[in-house]
C-alpha positions as CSV (number, residue, x, y, z in Angstrom):
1,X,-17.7,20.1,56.3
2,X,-18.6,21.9,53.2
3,X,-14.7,22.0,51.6
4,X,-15.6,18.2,52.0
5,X,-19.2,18.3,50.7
6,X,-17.8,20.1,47.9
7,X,-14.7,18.2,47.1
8,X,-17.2,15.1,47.3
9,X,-19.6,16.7,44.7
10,X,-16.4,18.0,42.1
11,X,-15.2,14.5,42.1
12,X,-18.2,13.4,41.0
13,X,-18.5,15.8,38.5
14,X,-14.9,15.1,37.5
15,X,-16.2,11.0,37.2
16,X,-19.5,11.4,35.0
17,X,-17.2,14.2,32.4
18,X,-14.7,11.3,32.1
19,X,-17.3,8.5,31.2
20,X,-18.9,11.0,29.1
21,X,-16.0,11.6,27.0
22,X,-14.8,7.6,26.8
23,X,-18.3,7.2,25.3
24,X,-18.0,9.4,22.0
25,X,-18.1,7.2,18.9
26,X,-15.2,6.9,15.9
27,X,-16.5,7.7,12.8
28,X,-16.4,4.6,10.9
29,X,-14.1,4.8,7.5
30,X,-14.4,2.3,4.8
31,X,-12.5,1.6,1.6
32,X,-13.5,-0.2,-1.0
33,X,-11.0,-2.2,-2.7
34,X,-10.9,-3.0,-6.3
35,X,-10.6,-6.3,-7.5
36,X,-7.0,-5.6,-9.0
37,X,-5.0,-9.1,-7.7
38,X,-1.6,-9.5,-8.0
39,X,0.6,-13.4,-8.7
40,X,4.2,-13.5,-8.1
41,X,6.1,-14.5,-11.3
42,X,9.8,-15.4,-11.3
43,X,11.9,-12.7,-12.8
44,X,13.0,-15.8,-15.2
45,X,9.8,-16.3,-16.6
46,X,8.5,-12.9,-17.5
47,X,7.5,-13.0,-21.1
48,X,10.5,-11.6,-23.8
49,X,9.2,-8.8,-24.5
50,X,9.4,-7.7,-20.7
51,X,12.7,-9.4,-20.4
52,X,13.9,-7.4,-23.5
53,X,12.8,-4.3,-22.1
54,X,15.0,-4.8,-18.9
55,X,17.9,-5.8,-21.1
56,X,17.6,-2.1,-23.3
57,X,19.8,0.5,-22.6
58,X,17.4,2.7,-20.5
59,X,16.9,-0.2,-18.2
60,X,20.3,-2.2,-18.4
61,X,21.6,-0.5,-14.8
62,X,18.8,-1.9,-13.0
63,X,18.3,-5.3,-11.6
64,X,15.1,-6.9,-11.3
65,X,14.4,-8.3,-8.2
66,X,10.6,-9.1,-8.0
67,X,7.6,-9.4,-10.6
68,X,4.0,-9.6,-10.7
69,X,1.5,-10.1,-13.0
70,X,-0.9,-7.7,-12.1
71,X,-4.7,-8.2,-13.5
72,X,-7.8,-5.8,-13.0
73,X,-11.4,-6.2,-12.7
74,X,-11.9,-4.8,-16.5
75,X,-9.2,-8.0,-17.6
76,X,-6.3,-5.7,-18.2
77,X,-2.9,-7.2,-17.6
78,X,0.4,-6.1,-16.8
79,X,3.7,-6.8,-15.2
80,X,4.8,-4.8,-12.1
81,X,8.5,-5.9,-11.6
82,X,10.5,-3.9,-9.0
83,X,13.8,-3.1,-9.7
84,X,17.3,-1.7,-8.3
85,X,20.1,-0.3,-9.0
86,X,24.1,-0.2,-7.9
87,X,23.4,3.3,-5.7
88,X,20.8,1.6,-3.9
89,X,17.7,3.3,-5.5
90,X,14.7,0.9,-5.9
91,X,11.8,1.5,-8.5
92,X,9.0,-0.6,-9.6
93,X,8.3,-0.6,-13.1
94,X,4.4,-1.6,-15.4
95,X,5.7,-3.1,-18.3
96,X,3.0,-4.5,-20.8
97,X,2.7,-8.2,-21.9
98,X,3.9,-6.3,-25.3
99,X,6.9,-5.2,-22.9
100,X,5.8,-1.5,-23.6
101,X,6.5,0.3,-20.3
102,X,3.4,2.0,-19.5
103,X,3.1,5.3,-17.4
């Protein structure tokens, strides 16, 4: 009678731990976003300056395959176009309107 009385009252103990623990809280994480948007632009209409750029001889072993004009919440513009090459390697690249590549 009291292994069962026991058993009984270690179970219960067992029950209220585990609804204890489900009960803790997450801390709650947020992450502001800036207002930096991004528009697709076709690789073909990229200003000359940025098509020039890809054409010169540091650049002329990639391949362009995406662009985007990216714009911030202070009005600065830029193009991110991501590019590849024969080996497989992919880069993205933030070329200026100027078609200055910028760092």
């Amino acid at each position: 009678m009291k292994k069962l009385i026991l058993s009984a009252a270690f179970l219960a103990f067992a029950g209220l731990t585990t609804v204890k623990a489900a009960e803790v809280k997450s801390a709650v994480i947020t992450i502001q976003q800036d207002s930096t948007t991004k528009t697709p632009v076709k690789v073909e209409e990229l200003p000359d300056a940025v098509k020039t750029t890809l054409k010169s001889d540091k650049y002329k072993d990639w391949t362009a395959n995406t662009a985007y004009l990216v714009t911030t919440s202070d009005k600065k513009e830029w193009y991110q176009v991501d590019v590849s090459n024969k080996e497989g390697q992919a880069a993205s690249l933030k070329i200026g309107k100027d078609g200055v590549v910028v760092e």
